[in-house]
KESE-267768 format. One line per 8 residues: for each residue x, y, z of N, C-alpha, C. Coordinates in nm, 3 decimals. Layout:
<rs>
X/Y/Z/X/Y/Z/X/Y/Z; ...
</rs>
This chain:
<rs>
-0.040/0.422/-3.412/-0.143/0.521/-3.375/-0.175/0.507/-3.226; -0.168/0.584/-3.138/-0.186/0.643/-3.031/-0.338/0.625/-3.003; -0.415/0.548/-2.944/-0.530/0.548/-2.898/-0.598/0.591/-2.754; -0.460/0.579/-2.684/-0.518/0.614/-2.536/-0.514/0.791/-2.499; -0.632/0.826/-2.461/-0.597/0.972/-2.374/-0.628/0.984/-2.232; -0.556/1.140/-2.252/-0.519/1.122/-2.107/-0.702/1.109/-1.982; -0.804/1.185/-2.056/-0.898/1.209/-1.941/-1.013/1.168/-2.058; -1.112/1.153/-2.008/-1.271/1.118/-2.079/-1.264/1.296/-2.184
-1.271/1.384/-2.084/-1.316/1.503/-2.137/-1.215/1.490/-2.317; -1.023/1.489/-2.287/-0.973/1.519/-2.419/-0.998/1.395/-2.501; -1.127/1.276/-2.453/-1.108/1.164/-2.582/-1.258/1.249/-2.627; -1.318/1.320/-2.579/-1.454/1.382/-2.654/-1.424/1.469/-2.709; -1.294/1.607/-2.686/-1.267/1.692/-2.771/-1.262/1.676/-2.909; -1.336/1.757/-2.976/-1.335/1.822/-3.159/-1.353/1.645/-3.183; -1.466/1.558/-3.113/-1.517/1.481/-3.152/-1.720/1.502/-3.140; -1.727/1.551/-3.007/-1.890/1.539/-3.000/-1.929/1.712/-3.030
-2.028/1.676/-3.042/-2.062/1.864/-3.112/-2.263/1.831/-3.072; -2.290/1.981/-3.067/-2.453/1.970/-3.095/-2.511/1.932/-3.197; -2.605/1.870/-3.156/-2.712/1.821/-3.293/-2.687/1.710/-3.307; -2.570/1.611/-3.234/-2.525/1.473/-3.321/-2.607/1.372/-3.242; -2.571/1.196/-3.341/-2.610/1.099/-3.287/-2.573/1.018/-3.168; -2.548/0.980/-3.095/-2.476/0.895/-3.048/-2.528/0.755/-2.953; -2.470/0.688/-2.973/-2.481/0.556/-2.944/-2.408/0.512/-2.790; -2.501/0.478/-2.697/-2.439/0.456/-2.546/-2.449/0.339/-2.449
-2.364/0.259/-2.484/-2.389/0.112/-2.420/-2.446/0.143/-2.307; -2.464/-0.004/-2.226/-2.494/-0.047/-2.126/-2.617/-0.078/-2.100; -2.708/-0.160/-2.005/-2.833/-0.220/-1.978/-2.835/-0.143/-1.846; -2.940/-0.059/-1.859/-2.981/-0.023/-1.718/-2.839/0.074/-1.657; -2.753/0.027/-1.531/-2.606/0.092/-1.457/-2.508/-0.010/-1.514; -2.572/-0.111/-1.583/-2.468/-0.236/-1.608/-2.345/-0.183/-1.709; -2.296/-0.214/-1.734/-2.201/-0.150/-1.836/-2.172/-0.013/-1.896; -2.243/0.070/-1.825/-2.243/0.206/-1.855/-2.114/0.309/-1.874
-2.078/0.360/-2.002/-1.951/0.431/-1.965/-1.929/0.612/-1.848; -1.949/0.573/-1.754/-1.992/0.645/-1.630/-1.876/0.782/-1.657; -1.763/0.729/-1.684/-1.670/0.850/-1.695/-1.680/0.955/-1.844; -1.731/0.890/-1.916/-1.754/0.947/-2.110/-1.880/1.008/-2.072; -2.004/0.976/-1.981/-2.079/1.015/-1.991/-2.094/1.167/-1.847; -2.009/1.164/-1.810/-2.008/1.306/-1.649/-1.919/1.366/-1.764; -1.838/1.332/-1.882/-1.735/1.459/-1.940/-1.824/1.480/-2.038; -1.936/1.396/-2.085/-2.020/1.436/-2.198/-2.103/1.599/-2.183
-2.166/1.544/-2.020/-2.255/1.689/-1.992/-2.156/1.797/-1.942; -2.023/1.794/-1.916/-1.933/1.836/-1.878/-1.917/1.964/-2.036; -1.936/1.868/-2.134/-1.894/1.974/-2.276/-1.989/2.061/-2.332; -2.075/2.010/-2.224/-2.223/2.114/-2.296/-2.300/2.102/-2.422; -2.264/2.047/-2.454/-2.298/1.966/-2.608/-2.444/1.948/-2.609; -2.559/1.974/-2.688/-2.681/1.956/-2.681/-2.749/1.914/-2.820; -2.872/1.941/-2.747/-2.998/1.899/-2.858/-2.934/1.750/-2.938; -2.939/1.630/-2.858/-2.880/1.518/-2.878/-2.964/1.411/-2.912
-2.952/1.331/-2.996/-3.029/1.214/-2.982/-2.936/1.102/-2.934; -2.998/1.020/-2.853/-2.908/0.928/-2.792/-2.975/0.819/-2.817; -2.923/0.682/-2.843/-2.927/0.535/-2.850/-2.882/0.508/-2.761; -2.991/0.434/-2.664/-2.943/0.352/-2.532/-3.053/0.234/-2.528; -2.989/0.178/-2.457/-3.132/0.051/-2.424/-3.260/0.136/-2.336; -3.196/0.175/-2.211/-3.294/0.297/-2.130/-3.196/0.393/-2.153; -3.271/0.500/-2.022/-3.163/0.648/-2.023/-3.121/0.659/-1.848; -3.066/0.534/-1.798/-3.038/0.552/-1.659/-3.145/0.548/-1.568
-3.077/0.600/-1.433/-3.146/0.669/-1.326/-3.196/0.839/-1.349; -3.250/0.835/-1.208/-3.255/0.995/-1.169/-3.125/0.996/-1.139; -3.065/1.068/-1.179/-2.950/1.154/-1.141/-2.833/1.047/-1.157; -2.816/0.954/-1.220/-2.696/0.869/-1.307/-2.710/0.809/-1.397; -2.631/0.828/-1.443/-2.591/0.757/-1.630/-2.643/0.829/-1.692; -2.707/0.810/-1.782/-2.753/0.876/-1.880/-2.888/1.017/-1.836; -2.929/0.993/-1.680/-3.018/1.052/-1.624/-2.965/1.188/-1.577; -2.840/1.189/-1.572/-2.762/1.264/-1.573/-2.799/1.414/-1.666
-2.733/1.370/-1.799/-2.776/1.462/-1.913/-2.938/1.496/-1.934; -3.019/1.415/-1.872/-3.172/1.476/-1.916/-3.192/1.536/-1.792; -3.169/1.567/-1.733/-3.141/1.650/-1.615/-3.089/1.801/-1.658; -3.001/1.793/-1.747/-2.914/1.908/-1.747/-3.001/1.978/-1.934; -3.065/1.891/-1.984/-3.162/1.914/-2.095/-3.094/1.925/-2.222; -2.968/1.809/-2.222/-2.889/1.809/-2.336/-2.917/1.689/-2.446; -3.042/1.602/-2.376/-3.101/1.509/-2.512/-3.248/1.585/-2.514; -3.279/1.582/-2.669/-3.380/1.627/-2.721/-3.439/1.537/-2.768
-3.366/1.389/-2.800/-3.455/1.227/-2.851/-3.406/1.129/-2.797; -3.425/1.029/-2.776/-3.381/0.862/-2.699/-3.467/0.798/-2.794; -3.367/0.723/-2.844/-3.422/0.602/-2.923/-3.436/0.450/-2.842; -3.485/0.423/-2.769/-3.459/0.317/-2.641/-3.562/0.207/-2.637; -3.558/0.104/-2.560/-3.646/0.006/-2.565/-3.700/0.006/-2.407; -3.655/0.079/-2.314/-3.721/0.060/-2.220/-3.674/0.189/-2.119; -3.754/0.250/-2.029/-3.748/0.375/-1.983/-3.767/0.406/-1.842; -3.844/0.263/-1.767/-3.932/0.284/-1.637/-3.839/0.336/-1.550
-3.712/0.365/-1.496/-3.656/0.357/-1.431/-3.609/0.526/-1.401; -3.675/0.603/-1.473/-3.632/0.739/-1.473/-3.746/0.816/-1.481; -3.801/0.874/-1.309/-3.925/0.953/-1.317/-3.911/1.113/-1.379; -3.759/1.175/-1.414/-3.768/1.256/-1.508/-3.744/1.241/-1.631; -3.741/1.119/-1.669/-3.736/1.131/-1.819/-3.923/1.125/-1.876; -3.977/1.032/-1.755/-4.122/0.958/-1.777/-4.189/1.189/-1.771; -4.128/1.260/-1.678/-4.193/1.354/-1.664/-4.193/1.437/-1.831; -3.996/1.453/-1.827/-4.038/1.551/-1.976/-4.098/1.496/-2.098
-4.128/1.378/-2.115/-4.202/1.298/-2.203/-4.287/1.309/-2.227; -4.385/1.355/-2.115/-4.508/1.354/-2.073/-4.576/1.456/-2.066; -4.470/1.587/-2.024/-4.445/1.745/-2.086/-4.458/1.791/-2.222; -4.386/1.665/-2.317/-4.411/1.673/-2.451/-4.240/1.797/-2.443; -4.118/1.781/-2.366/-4.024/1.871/-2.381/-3.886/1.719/-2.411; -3.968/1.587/-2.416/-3.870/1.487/-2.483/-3.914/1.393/-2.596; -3.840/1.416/-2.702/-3.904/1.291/-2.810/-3.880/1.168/-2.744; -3.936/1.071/-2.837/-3.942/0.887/-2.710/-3.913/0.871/-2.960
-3.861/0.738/-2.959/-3.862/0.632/-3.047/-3.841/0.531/-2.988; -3.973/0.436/-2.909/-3.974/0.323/-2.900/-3.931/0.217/-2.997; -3.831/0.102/-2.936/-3.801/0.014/-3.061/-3.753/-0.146/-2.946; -3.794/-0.258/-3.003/-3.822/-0.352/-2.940/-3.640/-0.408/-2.915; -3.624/-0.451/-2.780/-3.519/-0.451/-2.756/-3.448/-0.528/-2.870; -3.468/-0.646/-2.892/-3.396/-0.695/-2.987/-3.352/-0.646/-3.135; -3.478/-0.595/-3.160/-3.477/-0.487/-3.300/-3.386/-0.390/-3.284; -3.369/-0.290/-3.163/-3.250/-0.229/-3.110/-3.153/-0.265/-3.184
-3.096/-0.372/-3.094/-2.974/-0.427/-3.088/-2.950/-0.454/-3.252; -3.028/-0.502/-3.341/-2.983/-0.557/-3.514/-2.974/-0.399/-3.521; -3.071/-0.339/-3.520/-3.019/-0.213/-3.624/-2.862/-0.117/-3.574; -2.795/-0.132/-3.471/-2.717/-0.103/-3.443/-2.588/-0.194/-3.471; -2.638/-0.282/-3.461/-2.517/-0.413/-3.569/-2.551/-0.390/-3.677; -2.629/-0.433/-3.760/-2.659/-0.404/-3.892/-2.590/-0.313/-3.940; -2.624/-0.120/-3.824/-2.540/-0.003/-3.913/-2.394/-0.022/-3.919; -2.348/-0.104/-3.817/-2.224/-0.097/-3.828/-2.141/-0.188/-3.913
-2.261/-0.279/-3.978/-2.184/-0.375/-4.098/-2.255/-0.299/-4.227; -2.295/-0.195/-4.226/-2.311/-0.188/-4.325/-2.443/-0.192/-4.474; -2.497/-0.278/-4.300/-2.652/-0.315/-4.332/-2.777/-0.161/-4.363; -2.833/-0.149/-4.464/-2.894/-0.034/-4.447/-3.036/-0.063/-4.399; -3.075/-0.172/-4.408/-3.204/-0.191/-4.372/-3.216/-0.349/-4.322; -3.370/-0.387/-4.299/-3.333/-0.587/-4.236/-3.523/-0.567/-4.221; -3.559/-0.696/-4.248/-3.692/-0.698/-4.265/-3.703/-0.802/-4.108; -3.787/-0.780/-3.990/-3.832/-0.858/-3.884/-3.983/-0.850/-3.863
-4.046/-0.994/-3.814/-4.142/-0.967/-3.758/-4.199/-0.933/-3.636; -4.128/-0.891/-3.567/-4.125/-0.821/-3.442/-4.225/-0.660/-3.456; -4.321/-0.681/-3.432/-4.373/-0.551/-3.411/-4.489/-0.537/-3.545; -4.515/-0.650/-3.634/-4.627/-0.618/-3.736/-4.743/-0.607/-3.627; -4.804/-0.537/-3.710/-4.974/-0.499/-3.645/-4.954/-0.487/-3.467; -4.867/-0.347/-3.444/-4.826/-0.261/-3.350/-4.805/-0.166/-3.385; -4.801/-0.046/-3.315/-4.759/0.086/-3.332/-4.635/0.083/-3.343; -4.562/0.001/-3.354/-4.401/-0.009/-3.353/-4.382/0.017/-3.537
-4.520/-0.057/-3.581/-4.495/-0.071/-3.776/-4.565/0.059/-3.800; -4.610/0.132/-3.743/-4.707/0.238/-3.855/-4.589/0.311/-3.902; -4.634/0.348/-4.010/-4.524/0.437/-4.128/-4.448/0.384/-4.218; -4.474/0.249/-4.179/-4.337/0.162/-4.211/-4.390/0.045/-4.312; -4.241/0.013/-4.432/-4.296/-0.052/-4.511/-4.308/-0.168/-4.455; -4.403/-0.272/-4.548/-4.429/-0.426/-4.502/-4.423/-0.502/-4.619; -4.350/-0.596/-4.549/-4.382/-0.732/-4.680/-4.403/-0.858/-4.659; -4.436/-0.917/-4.736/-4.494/-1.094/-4.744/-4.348/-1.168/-4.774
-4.293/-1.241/-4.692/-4.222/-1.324/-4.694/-4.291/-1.499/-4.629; -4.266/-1.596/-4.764/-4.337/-1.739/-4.730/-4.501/-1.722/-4.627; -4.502/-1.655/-4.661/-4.654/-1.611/-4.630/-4.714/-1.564/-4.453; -4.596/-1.480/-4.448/-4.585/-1.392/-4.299/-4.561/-1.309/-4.348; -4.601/-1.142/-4.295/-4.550/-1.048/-4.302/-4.430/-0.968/-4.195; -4.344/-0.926/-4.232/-4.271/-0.885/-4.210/-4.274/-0.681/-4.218; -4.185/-0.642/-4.082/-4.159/-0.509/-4.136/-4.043/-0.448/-4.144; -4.005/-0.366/-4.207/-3.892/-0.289/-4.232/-3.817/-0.227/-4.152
-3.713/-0.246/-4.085/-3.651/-0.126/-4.024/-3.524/-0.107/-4.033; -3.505/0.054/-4.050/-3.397/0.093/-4.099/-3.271/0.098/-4.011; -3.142/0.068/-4.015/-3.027/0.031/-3.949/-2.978/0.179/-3.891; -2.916/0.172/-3.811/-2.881/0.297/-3.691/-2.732/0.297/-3.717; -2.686/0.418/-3.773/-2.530/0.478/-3.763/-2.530/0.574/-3.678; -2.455/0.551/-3.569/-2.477/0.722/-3.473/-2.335/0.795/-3.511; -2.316/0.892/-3.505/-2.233/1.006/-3.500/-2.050/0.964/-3.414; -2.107/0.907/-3.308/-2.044/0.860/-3.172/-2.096/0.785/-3.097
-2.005/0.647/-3.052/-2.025/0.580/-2.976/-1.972/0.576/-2.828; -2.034/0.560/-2.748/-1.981/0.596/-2.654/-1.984/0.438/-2.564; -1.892/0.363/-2.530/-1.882/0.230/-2.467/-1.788/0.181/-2.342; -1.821/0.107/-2.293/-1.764/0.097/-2.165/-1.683/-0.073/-2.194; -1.600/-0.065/-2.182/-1.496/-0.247/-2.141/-1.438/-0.280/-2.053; -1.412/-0.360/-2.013/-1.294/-0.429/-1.911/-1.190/-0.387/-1.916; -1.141/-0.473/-2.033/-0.980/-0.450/-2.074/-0.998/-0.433/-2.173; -0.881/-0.364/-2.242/-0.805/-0.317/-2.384/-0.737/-0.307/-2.379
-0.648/-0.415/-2.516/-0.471/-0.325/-2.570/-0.444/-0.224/-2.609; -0.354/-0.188/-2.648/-0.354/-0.079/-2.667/-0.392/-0.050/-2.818; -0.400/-0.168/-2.879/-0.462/-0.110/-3.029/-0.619/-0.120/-3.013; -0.654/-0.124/-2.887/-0.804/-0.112/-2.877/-0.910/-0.220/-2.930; -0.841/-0.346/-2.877/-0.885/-0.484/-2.922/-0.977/-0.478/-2.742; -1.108/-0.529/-2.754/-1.176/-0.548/-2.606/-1.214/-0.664/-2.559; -1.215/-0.646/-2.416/-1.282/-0.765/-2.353/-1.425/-0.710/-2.285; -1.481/-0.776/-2.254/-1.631/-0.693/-2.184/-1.607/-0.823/-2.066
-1.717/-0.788/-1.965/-1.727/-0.844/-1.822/-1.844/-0.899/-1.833; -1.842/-1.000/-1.861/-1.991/-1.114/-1.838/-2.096/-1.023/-1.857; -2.217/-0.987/-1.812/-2.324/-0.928/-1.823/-2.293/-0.787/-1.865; -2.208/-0.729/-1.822/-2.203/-0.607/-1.896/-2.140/-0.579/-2.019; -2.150/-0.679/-2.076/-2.066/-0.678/-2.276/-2.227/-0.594/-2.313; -2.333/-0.674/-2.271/-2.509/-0.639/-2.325/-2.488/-0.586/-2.416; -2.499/-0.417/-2.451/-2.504/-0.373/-2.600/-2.417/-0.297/-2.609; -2.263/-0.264/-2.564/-2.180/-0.208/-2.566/-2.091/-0.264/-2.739
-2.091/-0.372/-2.772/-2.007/-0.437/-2.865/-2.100/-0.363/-3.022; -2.256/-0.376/-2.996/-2.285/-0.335/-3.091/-2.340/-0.177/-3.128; -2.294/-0.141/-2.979/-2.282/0.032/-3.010/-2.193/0.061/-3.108; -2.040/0.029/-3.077/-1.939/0.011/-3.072/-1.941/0.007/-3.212; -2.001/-0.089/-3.302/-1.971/-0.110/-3.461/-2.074/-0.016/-3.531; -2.153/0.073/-3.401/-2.241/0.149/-3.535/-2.191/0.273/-3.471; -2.082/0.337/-3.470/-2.037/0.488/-3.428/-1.940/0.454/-3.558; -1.943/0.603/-3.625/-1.848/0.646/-3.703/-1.714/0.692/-3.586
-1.705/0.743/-3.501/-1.685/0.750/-3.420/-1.666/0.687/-3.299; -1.545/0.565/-3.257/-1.616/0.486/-3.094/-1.503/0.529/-3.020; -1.550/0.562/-2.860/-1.447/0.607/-2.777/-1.484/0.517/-2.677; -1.377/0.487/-2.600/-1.413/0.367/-2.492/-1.337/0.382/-2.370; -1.406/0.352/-2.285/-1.387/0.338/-2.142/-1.353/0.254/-2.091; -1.235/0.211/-2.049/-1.252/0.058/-1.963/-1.141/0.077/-1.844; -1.122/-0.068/-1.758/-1.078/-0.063/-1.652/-0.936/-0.068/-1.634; -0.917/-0.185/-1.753/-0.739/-0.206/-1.742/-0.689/-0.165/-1.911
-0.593/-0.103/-1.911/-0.547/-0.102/-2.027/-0.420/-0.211/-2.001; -0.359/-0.325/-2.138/-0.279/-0.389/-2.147/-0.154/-0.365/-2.270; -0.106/-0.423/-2.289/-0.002/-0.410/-2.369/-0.072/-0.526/-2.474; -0.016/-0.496/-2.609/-0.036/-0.592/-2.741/0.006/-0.720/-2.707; -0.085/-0.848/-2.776/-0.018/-0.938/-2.752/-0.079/-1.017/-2.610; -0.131/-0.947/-2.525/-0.148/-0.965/-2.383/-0.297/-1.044/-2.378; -0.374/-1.000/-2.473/-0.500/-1.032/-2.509/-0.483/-1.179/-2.593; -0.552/-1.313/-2.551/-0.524/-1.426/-2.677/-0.678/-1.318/-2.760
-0.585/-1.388/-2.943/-0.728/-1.387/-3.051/-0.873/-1.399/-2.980; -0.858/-1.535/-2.917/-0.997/-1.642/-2.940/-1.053/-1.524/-2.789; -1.008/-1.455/-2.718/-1.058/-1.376/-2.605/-1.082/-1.242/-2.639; -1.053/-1.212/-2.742/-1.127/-1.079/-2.768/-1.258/-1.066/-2.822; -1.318/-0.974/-2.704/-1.474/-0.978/-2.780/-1.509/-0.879/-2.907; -1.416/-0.794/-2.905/-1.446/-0.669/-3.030/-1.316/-0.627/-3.058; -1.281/-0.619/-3.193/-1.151/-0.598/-3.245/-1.154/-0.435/-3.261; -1.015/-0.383/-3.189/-0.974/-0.247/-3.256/-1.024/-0.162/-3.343
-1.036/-0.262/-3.476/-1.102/-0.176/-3.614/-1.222/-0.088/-3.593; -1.265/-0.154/-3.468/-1.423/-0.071/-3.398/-1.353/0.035/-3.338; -1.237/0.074/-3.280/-1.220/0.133/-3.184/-1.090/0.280/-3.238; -1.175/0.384/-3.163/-1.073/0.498/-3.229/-0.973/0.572/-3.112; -1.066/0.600/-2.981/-1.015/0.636/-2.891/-1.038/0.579/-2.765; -0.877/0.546/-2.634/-0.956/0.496/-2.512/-0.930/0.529/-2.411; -0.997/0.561/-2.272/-1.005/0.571/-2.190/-0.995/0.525/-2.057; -0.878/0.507/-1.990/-0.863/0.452/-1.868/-0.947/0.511/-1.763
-1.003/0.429/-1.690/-1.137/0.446/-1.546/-1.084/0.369/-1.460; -1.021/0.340/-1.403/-0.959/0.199/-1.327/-1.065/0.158/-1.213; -1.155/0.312/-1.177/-1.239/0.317/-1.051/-1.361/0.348/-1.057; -1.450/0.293/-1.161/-1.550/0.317/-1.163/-1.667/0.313/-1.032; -1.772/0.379/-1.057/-1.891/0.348/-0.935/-1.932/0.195/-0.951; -1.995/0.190/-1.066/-2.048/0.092/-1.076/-2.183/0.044/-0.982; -2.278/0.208/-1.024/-2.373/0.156/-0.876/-2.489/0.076/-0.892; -2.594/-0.009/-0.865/-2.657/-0.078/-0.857/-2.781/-0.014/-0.851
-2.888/-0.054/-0.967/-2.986/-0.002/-0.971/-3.091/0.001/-0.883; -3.083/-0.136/-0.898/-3.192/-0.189/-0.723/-3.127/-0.325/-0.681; -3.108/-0.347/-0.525/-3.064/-0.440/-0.454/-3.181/-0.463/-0.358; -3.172/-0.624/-0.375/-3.283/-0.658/-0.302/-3.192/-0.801/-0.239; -3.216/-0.775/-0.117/-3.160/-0.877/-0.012/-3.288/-0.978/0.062; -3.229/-1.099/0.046/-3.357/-1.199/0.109/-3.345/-1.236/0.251; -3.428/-1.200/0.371/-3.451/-1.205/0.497/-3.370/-1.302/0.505; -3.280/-1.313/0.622/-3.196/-1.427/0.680/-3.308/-1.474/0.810
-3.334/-1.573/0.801/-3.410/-1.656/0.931/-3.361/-1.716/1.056
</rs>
């Protein structure tokens, strides 16, 4: 099976559609799939809910598409970094589902093993629990939250073989691996594609079985959210 295509745009064809879920690595510009996401708003595709940790900058990554008014929800754990997302929010023209970073991250592993639900105490007696069931475990309460399958994943890697076995780059693996296992759907971006074999076992961070379609970027931006340099004396 043939995994690689030729451009971002034909690995999204008669895959992303309006109305769907999708799931979008990266922390902040860190790992971001920069090329899946310029062919995403490229397809016009709307009224989206997206899973990200944040939603970018003004005017990159994911800041991109709320710009162009093709997410209608963000399920995210943190947001400061985007004065138009903080605006249509605030407009009441963007849904917000706050969810605590770590809690994030399980329910997006979880959906992708299979998990339908996972009881944490992260967030009892917060607005994070209202609605939500609770229970007494050894005499703490605990709350419920339900596991995240998105539609499409959308992820960024280093390297991949060609059966779509990955490596991630130190800090930017963050939540790309567990996007990755909760897309019915995962398409991936990375820098080097290799030949089988090329990859040892014990160095792959995410096996193929996650992976449907991939994408060579060799040249990403990779731009930097904020740089801060310390006075030389």
């Amino acid at each position: 099976m043939n995994k690689i295509y030729p451009s971002a745009a034909e690995a999204l064809k008669g895959v992303v559609a309006d109305g769907q879920m999708l799931a979008v690595g990266g922390f902040g510009l860190c790992g971001i799939p920069e090329a899946l996401i310029d062919a995403l708003r490229d397809s016009g595709v709307k009224d989206l809910t997206v899973i990200s940790n944040n939603a970018g900058v003004d005017g990159f990554g994911l800041g991109k598409l709320l710009d162009t008014r093709q997410i209608k929800k963000m399920i995210s754990s943190y947001v400061g970094e985007n004065k138009e997302f903080e605006r249509q929010y605030l407009a009441g023209e963007l849904e917000l589902e706050f969810t605590p970073q770590g809690t994030l991250a399980e329910k997006l592993r979880a959906g992708g093993a299979g998990i339908p639900a996972f009881f944490t105490k992260t967030g009892v007696g917060t607005l994070v629990a209202e609605g939500k069931e609770l229970r007494e475990f050894d005499g703490h309460t605990y709350v419920m939250e339900r596991s995240l399958v998105a539609d499409v994943a959308l992820v960024k890697a280093d390297v991949a073989d060609r059966s779509g076995n990955l490596r991630f780059n130190l800090t930017a693996r963050n939540f790309n691996p567990a996007c990755a296992m909760s897309g019915k759907v995962c398409i991936v971006e990375v820098e080097r594609i290799v030949p089988n074999g090329e990859l040892a076992p014990d160095d792959i961070h995410l096996p193929g079985i996650y992976v449907h379609r991939l994408v060579h970027n060799p040249t990403p931006e990779k731009r930097i959210e904020k740089r801060t340099l310390r006075e030389h004396k």
